[in-house]
Biopython code that builds the backbone (N, CA, C, O; Angstrom):
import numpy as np
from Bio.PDB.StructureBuilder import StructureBuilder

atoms = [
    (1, "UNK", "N", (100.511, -176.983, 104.050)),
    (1, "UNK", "CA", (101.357, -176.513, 102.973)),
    (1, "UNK", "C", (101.545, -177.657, 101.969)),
    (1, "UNK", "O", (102.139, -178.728, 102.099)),
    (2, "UNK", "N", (100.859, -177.121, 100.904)),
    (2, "UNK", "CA", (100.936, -178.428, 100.270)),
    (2, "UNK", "C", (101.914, -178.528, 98.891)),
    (2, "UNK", "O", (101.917, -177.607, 98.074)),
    (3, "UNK", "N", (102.706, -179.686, 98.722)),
    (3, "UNK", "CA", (104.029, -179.590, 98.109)),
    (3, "UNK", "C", (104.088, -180.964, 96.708)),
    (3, "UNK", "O", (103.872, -182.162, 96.895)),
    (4, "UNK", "N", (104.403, -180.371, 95.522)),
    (4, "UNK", "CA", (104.349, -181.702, 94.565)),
    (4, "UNK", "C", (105.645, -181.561, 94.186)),
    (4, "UNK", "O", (106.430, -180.622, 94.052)),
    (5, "UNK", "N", (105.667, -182.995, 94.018)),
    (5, "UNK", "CA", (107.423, -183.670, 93.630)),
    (5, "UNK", "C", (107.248, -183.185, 92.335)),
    (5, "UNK", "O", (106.166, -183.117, 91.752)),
    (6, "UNK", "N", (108.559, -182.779, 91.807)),
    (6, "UNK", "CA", (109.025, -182.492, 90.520)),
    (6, "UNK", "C", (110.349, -183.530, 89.945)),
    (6, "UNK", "O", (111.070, -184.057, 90.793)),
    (7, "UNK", "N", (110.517, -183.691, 88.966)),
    (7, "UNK", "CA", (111.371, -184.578, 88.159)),
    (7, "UNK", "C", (112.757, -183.894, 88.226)),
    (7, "UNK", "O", (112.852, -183.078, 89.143)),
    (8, "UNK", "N", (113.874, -184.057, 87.435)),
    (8, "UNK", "CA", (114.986, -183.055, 86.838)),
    (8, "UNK", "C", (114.300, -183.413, 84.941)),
    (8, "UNK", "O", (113.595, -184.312, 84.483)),
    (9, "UNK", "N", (114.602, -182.859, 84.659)),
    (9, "UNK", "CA", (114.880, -182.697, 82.852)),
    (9, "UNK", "C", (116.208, -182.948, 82.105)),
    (9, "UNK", "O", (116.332, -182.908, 80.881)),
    (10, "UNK", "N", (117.042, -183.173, 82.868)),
    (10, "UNK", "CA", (118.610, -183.257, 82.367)),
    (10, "UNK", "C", (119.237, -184.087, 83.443)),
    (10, "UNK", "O", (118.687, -184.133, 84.543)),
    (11, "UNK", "N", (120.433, -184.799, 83.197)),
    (11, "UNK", "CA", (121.083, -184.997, 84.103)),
    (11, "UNK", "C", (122.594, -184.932, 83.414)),
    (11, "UNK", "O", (122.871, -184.641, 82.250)),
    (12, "UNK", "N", (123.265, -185.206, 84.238)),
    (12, "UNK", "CA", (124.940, -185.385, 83.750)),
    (12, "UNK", "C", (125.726, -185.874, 84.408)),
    (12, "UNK", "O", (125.694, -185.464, 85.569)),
    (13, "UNK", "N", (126.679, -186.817, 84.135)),
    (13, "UNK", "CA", (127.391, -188.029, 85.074)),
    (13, "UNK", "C", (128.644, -187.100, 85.353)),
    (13, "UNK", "O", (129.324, -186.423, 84.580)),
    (14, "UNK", "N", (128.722, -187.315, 86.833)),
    (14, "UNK", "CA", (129.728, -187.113, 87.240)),
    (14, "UNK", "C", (131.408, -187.362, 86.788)),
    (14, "UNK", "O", (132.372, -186.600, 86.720)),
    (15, "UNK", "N", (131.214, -188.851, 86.519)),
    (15, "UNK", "CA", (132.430, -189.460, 85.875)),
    (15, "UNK", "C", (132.641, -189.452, 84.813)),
    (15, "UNK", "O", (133.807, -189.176, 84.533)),
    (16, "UNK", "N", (131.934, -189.662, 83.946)),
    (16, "UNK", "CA", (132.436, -189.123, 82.457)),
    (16, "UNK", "C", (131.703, -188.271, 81.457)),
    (16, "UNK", "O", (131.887, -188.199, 80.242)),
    (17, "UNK", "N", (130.862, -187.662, 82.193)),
    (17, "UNK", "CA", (130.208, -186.491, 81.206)),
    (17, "UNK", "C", (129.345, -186.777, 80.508)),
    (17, "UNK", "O", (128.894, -185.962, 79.703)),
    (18, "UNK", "N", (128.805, -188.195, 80.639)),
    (18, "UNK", "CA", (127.147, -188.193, 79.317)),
    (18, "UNK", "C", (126.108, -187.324, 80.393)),
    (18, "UNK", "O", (125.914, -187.238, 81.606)),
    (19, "UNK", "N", (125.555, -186.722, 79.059)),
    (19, "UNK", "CA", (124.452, -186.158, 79.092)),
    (19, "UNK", "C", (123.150, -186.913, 79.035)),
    (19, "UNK", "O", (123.197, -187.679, 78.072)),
    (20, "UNK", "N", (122.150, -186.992, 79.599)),
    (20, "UNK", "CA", (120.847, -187.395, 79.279)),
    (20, "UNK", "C", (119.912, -186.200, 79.325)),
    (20, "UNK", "O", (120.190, -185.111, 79.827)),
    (21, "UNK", "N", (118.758, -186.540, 78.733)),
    (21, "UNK", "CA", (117.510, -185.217, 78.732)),
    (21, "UNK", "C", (116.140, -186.082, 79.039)),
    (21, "UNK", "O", (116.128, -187.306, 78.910)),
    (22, "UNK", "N", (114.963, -185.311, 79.466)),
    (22, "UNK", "CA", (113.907, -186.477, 79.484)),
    (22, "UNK", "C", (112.986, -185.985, 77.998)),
    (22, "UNK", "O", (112.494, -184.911, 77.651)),
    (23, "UNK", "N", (113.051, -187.369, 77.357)),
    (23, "UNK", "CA", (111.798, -187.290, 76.209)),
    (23, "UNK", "C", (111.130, -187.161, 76.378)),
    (23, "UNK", "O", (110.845, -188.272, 76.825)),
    (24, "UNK", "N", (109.985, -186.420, 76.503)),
    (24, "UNK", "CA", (108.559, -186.567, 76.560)),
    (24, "UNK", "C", (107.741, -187.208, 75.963)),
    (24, "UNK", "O", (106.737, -187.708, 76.473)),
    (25, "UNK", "N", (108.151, -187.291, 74.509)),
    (25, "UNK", "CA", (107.274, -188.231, 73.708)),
    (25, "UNK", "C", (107.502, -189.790, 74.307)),
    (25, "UNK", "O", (106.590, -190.610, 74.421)),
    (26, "UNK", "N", (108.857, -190.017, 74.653)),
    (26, "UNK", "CA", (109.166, -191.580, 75.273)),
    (26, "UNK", "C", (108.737, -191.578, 76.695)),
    (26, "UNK", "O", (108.479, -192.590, 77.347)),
    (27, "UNK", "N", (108.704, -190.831, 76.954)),
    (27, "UNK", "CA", (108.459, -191.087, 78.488)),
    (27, "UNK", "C", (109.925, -191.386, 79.580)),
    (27, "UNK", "O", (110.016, -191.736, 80.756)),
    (28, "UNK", "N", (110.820, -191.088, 78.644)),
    (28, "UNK", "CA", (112.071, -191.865, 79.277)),
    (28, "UNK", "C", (113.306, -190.961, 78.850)),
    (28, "UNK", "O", (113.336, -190.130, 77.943)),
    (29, "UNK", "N", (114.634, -191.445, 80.006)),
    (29, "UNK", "CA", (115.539, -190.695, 79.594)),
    (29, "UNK", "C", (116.421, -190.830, 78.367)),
    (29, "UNK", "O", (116.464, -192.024, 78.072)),
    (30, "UNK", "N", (116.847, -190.396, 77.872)),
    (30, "UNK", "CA", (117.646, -190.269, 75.835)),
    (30, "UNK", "C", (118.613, -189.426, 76.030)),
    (30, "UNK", "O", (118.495, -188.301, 76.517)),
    (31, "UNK", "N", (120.426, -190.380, 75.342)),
    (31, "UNK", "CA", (121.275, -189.758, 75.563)),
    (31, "UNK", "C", (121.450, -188.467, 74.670)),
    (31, "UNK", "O", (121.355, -188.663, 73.458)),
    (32, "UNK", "N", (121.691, -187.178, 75.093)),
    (32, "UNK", "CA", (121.795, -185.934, 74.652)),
    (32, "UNK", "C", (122.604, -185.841, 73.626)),
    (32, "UNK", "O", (122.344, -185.335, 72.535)),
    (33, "UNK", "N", (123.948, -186.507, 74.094)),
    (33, "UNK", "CA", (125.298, -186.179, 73.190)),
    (33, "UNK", "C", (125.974, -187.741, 73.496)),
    (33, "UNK", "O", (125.737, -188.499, 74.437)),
    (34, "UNK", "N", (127.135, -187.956, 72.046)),
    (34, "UNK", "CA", (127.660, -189.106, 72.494)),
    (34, "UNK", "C", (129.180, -188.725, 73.256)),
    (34, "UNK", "O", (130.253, -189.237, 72.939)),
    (35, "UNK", "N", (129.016, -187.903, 74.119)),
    (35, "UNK", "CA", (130.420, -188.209, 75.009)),
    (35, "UNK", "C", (129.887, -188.998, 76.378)),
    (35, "UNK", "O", (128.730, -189.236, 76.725)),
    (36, "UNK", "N", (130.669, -189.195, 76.783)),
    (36, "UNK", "CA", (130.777, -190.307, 77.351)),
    (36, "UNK", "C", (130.666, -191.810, 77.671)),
    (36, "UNK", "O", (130.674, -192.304, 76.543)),
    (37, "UNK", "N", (130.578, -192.718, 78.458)),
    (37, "UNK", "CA", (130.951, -194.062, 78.147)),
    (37, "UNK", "C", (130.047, -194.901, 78.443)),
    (37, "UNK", "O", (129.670, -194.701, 79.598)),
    (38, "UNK", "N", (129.373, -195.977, 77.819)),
    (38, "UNK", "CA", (128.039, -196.593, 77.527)),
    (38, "UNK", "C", (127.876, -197.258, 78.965)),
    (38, "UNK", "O", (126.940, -197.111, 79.750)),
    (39, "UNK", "N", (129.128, -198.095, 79.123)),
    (39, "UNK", "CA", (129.290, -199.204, 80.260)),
    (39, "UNK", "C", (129.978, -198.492, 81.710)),
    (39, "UNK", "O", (130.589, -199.160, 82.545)),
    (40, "UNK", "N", (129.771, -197.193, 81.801)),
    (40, "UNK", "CA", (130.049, -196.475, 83.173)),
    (40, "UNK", "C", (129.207, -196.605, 83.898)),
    (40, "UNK", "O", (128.116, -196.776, 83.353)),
    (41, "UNK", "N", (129.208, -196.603, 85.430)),
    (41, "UNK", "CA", (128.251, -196.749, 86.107)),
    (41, "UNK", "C", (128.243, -195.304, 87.024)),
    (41, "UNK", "O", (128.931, -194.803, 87.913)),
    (42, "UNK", "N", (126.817, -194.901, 86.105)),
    (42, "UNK", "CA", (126.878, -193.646, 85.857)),
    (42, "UNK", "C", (126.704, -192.746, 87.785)),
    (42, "UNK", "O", (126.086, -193.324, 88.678)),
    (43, "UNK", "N", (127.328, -191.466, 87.985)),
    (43, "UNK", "CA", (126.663, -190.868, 89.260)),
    (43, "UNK", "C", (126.505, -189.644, 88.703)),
    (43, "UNK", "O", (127.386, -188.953, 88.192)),
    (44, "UNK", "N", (125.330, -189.395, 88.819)),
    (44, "UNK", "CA", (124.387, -188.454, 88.534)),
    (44, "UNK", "C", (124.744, -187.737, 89.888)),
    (44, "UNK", "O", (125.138, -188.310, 90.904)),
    (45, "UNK", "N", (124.476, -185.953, 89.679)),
    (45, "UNK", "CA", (124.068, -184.965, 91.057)),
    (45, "UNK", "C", (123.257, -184.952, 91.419)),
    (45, "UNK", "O", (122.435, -184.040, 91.319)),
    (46, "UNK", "N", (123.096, -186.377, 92.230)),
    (46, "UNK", "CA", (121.455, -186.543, 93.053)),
    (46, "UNK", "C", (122.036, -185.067, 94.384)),
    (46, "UNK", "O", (121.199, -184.822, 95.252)),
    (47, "UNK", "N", (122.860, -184.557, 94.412)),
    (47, "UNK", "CA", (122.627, -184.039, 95.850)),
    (47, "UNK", "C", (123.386, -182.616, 95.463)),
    (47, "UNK", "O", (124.124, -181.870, 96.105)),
    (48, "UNK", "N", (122.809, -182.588, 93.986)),
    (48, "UNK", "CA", (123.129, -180.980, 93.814)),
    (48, "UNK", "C", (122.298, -179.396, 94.111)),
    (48, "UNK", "O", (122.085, -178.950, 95.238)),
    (49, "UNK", "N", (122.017, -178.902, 93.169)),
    (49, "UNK", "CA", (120.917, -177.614, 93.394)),
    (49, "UNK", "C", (119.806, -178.068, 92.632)),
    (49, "UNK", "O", (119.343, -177.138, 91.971)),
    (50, "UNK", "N", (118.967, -179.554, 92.408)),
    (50, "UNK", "CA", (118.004, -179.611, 92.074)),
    (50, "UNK", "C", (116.770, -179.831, 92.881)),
    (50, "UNK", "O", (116.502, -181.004, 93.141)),
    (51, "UNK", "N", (116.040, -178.972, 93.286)),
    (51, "UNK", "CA", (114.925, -179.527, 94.583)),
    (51, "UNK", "C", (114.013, -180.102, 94.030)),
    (51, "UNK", "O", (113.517, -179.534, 93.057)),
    (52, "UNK", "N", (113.330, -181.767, 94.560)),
    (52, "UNK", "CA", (112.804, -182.544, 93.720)),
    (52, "UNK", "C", (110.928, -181.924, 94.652)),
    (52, "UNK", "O", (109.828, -182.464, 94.535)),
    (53, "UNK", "N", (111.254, -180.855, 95.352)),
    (53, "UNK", "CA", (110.054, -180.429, 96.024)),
    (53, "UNK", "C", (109.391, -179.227, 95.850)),
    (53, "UNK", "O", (109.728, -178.296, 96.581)),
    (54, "UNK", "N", (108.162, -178.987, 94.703)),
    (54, "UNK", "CA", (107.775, -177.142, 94.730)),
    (54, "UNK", "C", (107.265, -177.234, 95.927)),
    (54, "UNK", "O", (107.199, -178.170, 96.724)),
    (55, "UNK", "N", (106.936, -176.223, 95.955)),
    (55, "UNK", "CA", (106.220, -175.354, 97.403)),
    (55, "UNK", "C", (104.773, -175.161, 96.541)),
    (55, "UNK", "O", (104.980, -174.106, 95.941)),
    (56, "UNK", "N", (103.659, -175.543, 96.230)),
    (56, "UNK", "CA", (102.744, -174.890, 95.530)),
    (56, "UNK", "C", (102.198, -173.197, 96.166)),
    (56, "UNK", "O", (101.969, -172.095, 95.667)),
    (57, "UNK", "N", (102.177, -173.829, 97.563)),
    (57, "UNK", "CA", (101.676, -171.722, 98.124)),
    (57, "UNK", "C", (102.478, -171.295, 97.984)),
    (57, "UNK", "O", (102.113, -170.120, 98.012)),
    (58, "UNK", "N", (103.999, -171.278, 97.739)),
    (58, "UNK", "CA", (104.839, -169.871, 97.738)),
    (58, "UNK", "C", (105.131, -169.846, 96.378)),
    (58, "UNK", "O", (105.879, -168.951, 95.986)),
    (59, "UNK", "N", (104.554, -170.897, 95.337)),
    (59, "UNK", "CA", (105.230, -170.244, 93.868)),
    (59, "UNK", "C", (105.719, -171.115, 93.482)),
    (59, "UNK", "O", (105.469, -171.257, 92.285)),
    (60, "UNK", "N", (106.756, -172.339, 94.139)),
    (60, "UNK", "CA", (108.256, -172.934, 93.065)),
    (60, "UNK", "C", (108.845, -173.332, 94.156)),
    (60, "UNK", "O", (108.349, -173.220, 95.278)),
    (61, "UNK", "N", (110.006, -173.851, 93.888)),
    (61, "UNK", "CA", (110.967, -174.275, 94.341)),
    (61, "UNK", "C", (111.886, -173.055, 94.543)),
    (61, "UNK", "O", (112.733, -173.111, 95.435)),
    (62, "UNK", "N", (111.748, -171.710, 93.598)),
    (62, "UNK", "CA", (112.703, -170.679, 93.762)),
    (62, "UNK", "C", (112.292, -169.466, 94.599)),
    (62, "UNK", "O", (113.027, -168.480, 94.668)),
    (63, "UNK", "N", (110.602, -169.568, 95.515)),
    (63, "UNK", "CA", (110.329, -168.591, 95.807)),
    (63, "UNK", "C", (111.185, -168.893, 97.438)),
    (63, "UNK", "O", (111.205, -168.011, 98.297)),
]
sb = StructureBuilder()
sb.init_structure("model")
sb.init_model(0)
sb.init_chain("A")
sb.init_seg("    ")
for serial, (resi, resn, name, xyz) in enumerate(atoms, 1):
    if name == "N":
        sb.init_residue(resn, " ", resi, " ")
    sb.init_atom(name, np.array(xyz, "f"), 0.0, 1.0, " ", f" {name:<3s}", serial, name[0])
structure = sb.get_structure()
């Protein structure tokens, strides 16, 4: 069963709400919006509903 890692596209800090998105043209993450705080040390939902694993035989991550 063979399975490829996937990225997120967004993230959002737990503690104060910045947004990031991934650029594609940069290759890198770019803040979305300016709320939140430059010098936070940011926690992201590493352990939310994002599965960093598709399933390639069943479809996705949602089959």
């Amino acid at each position: 069963m063979p399975a490829r890692i996937r990225r997120p596209s967004e993230r959002t800090c737990e503690r104060c709400g910045r947004h990031e998105r991934v650029d594609d043209a940069l290759g890198s993450w770019v803040v979305d919006d300016e709320v939140g705080e430059v010098y936070c040390i940011h926690e992201w939902d590493i352990n939310g509903s994002f599965v960093p694993f598709e399933d390639v035989d069943r479809g996705g991550a949602d089959a």
